[in-house]
C-alpha positions as CSV (number, residue, x, y, z in Angstrom):
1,X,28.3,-209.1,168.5
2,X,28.6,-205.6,170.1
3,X,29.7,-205.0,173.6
4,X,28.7,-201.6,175.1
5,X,30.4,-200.4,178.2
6,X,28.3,-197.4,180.3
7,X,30.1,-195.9,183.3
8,X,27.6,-194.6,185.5
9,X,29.9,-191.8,186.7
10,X,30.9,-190.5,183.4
11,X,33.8,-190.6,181.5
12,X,35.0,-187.1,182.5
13,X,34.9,-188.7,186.4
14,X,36.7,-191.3,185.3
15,X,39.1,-189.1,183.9
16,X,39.8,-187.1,187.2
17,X,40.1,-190.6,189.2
18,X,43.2,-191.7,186.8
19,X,44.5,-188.7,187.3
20,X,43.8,-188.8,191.0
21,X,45.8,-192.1,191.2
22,X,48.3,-190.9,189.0
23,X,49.7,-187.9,190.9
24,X,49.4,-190.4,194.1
25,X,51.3,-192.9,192.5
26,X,54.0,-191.2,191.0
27,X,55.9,-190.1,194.1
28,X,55.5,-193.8,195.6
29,X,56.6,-195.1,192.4
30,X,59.8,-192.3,191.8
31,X,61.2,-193.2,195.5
32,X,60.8,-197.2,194.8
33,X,62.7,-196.4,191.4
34,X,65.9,-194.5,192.7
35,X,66.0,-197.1,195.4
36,X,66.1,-200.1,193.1
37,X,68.6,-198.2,190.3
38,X,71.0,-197.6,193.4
39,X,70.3,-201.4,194.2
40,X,71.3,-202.4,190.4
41,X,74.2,-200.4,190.3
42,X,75.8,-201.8,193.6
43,X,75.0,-205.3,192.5
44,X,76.6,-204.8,189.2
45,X,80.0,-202.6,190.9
46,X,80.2,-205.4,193.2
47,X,79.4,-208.7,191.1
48,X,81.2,-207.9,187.3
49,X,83.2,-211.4,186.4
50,X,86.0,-209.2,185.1
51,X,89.4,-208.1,186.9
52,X,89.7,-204.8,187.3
53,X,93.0,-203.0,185.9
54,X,92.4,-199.4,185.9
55,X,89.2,-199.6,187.9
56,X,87.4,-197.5,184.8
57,X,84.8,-200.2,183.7
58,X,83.4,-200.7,187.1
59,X,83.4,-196.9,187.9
60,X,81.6,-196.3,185.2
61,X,78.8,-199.1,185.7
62,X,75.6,-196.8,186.6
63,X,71.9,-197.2,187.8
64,X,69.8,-194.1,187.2
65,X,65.8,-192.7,187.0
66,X,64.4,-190.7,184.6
67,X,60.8,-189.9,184.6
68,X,58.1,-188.2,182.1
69,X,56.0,-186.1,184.4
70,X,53.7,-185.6,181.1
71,X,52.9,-189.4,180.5
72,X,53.8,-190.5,184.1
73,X,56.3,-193.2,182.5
74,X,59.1,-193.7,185.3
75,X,62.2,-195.8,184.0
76,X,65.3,-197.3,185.3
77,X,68.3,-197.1,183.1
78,X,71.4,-199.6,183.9
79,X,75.0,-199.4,181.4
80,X,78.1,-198.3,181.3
81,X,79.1,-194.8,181.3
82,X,79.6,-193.5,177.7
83,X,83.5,-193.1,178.0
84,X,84.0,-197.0,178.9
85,X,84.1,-197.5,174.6
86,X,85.2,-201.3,175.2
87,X,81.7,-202.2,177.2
88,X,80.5,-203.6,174.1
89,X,83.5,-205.9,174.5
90,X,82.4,-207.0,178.1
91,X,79.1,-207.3,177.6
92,X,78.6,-209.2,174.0
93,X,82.5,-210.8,173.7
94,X,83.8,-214.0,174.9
95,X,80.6,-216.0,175.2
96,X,79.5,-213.2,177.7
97,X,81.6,-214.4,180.1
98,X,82.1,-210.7,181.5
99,X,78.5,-209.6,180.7
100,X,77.0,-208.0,184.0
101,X,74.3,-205.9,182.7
102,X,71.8,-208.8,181.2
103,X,72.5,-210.8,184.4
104,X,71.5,-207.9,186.9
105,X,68.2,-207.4,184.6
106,X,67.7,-211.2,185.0
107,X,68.1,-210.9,188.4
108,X,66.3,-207.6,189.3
109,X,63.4,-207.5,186.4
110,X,61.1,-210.1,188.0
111,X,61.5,-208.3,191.2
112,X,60.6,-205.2,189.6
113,X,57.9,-206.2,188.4
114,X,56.5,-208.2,191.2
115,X,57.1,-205.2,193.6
116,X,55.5,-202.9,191.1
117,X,52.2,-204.9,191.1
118,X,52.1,-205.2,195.0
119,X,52.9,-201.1,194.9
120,X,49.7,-200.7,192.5
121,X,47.7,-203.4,194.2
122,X,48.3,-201.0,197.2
123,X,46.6,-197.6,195.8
């Protein structure tokens, strides 16, 4: 069984709508973003289950956007800073008692998400 799909517009119309919503989107979407990655970081300076000794591991906790203008793909990055080499140790060690990113991405994803579709549902 064949399905055919006709767009009365066109698909070059359809196209320039996309697009349309795209470049509309994308500021809406880059402002939510920074918001939320500022959000995560906070949560994660402020809720780590270790004790802090030199202070380094919970300075270098970070929450940051980077976005693909060419393929409009906007993402949130949460870690630790590339000079904290025992993260590994907090994060997958002891039982991950000390883990904080996996718990702020099981906090914050489904809110993410959920906000995302409500921010799309709105264009």
């Amino acid at each position: 069984m064949a399905v055919r799909v006709v767009f009365p517009e066109g698909k070059n119309q359809i196209k320039l709508r996309l697009k349309k919503v795209q470049l509309n989107s994308q500021p809406v979407i880059q402002a939510y973003a920074e918001r939320k990655a500022e959000e995560m970081q906070r949560y994660m300076k402020q809720n780590h289950r270790w004790k802090n000794r030199t202070g380094n591991a919970e300075r270098g906790l970070y929450g940051k956007v980077t976005t693909s203008r060419k393929k409009y793909v906007t993402t949130i990055e949460i870690g630790h800073g590339k000079d904290i080499w025992y993260s590994v140790y907090l994060e997958f060690y002891y039982g991950g008692r000390f883990a904080i990113i996996k718990p702020t991405l099981d906090l914050f994803g489904p809110m993410v998400m959920n906000d995302m579709v409500n921010i799309m549902d709105g264009m």
